[in-house]
C-alpha positions as CSV (number, residue, x, y, z in Angstrom):
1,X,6.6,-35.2,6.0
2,X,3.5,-35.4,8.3
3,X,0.2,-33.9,7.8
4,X,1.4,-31.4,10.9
5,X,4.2,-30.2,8.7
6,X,1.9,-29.6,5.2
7,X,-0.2,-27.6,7.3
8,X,2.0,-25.3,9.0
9,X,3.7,-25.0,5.8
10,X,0.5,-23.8,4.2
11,X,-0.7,-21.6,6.5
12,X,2.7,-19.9,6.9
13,X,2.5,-19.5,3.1
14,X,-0.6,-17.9,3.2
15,X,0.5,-15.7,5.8
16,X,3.4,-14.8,4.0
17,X,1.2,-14.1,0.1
18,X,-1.3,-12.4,2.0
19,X,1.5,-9.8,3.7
20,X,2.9,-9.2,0.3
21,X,-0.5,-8.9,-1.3
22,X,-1.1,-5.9,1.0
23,X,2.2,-4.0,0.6
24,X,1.4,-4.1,-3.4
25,X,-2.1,-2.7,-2.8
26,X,-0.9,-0.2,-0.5
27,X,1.8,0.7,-3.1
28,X,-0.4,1.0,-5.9
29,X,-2.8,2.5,-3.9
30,X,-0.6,5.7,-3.0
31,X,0.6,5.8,-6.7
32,X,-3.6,6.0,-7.6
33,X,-3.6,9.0,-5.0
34,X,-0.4,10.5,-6.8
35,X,-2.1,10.4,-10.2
36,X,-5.5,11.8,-9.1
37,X,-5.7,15.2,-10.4
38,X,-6.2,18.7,-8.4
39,X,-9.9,19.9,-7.7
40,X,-9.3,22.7,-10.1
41,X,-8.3,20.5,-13.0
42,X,-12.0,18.4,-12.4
43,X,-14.9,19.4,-14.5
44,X,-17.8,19.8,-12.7
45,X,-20.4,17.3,-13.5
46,X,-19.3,13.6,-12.5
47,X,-17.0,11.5,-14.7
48,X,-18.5,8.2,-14.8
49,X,-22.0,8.7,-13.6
50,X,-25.0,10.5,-15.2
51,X,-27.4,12.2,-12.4
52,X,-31.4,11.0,-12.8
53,X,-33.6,13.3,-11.8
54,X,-37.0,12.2,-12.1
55,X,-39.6,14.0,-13.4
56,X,-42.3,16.2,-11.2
57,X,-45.4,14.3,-11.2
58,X,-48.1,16.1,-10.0
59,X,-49.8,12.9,-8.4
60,X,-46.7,11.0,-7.0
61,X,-47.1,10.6,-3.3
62,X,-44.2,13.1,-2.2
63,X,-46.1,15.8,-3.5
64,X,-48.4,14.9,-1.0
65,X,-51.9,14.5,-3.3
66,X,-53.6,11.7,-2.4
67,X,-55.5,9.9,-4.9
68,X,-59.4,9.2,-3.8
């Protein structure tokens, strides 16, 4: 077997695992969207994240005070 044949074999490999890699991400990504439940079913603050607010300082620079 020549070097010409081990590559082409590879890539066609990799061709091939990279095509069937897709289709099972595609499949498991519909059955994610199948699980997901309705808006009505969601509470409303987020799931995962917890919102910072920070706090109003009277001399940050959005307030728009400059200090002298």
């Amino acid at each position: 077997m020549s070097i010409i044949d081990i590559l082409v074999t590879i890539i066609i490999v990799t061709i091939l695992v990279t095509i069937v890699l897709a289709v099972i991400t595609y499949i498991a990504y519909k059955l994610r969207l199948a699980r997901r439940p309705s808006p009505a079913d969601q509470p409303e603050e987020p799931r995962y994240f917890d919102l910072h607010r920070p706090p109003a300082d009277a001399g940050s620079p959005r307030t728009g005070t400059v200090d002298a």
